[in-house]
N, C-alpha and C positions, 0 to 999 in steps of 0.2 A: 653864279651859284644858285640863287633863287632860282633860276631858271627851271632847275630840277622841278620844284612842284610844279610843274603844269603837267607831268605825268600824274598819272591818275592813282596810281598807288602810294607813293610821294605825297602827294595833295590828304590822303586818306591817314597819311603818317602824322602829316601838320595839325590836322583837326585831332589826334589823338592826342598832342602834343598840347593842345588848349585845354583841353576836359581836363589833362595832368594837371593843367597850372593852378586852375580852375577846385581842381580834387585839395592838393596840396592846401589853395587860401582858404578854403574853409574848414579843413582840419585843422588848419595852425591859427582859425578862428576859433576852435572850440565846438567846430559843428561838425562830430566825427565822422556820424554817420552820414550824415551828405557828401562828404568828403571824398568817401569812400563810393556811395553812386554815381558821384561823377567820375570815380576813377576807373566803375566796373567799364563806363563808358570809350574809355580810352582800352580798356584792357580787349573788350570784345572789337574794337577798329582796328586793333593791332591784327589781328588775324582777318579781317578784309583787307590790309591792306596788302599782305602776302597773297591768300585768294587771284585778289584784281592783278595783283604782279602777275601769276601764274600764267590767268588768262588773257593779259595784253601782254605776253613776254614778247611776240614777236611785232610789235609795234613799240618797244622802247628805244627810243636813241641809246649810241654807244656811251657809256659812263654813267646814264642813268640808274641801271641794276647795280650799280657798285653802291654810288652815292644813296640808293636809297637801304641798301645794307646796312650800311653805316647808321642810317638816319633810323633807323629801324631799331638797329642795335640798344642807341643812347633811350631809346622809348619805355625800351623793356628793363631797362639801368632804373629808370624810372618810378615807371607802377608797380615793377616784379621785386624793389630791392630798395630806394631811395625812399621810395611813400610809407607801404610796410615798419620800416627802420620808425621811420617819424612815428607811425600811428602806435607802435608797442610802446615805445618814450612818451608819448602823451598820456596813454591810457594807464601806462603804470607810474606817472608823474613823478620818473623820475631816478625812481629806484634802481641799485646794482643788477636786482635780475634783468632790470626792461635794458639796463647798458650791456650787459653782457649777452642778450637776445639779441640785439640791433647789430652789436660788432659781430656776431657769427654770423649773420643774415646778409651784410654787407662784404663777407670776406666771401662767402661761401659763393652769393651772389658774383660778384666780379669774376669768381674764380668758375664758376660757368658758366657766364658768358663770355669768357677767353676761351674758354675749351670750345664751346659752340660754334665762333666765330672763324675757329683755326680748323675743327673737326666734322662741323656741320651735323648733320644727321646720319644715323645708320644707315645700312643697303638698302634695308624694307623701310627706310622713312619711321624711325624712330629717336626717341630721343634717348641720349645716355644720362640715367636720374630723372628726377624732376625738375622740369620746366620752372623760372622763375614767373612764368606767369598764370602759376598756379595760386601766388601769393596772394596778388588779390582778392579772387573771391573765396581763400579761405579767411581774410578780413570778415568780409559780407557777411560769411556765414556762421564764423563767431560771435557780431553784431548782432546779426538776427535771433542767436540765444540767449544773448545776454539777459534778457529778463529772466529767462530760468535759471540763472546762476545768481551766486551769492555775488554783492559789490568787491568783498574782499578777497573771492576767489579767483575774479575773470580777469585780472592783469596779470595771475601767477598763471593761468589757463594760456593767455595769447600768448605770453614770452615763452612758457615749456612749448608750446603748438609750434612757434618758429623756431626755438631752438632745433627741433625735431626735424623739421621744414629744410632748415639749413644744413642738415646732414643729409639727408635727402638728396637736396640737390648737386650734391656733391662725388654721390657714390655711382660706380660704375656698374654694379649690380641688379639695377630696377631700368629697363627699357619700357618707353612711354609712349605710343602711337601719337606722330603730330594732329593736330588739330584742322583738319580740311576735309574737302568735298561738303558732305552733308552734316558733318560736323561743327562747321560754319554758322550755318544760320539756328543750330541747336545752342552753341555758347552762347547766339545772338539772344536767343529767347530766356537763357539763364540770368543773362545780366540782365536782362530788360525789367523783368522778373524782382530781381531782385536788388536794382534800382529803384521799382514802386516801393516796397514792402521795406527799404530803409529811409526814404522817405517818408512813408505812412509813419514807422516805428519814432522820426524825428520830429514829429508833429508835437507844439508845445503842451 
């Protein structure tokens, strides 16, 4: 089974799959924001390592492209739906809105990546709803306002923003161009981006 990572997209999975772990222990330390750039980190590998799949497709061994679906799958479980859940529970410490943000986010979530998994993408390469891995840098990008909001408005702000989020991703109505070619190395620059500037923003 290891075996799998010595592909190269695989390999690109594993290292997204540390930044997660990595994203997670310093949220659930109290260091949101960092938390969270390390997760933009995982979020922007998740789409190289589709990319590098694309371009070494004909150099995979057999089982490989399965196994790294799979491996891929649990990734996006992850930073697009698992981390999210945590970070609205933390920030609104606690409260019915942030339990009832988290449980839609989480159903809403599984329930599109079973659709994905079974359905895949449109003809033209689109997505049906919003992508769960949209979630994270709408995190980022809430973080990065939060000083212009009030203390007591920005946990009712991120749980309405997922609640919202979670219907979204739900609905068959919104087709969403995947993330590739030159698109790539643009998300690259998004999160890079916006990794410094939550880190700047976390400075004591």
């Amino acid at each position: 089974m290891i075996g799998h990572l010595r592909d190269y997209a695989n390999a690109i999975t594993a290292l997204a799959y540390l930044f997660a772990v990595i994203g997670l222990f310093l949220a659930l330390n109290g260091k949101v924001e960092l938390g969270v750039a390390a997760m933009l980190w995982t979020w922007f590998l998740d789409h190289w390592d589709g990319h590098v799949a694309r371009k070494t497709r004909q150099l995979r061994r057999p089982g490989v492209a399965e196994f790294g679906k799979s491996f891929d799958g649990f990734a996006d479980f992850i930073h697009g739906v698992v981390f999210p859940a945590a970070i609205i529970i933390l920030v609104g410490q606690g409260t019915p809105l942030s339990l009832v943000a988290s449980l839609a986010l989480v159903l809403a979530g599984a329930i599109r990546l079973s659709h994905f998994e079974n359905a895949g993408l449109t003809a033209d390469a689109r997505f049906s709803g919003i992508p769960v891995s949209y979630d994270t840098p709408l995190l980022a990008i809430l973080l990065l306002i939060r000083p212009m909001l009030s203390n007591d408005a920005f946990p009712t702000i991120v749980a309405a923003a997922f609640i919202v989020l979670a219907v979204l991703h739900v609905t068959t109505a919104i087709r969403v161009p995947a993330i590739r070619g030159t698109a790539v190395p643009i998300a690259t620059g998004f999160a890079l981006a916006g990794c410094v500037a939550l880190v700047w923003n976390a400075r004591p």
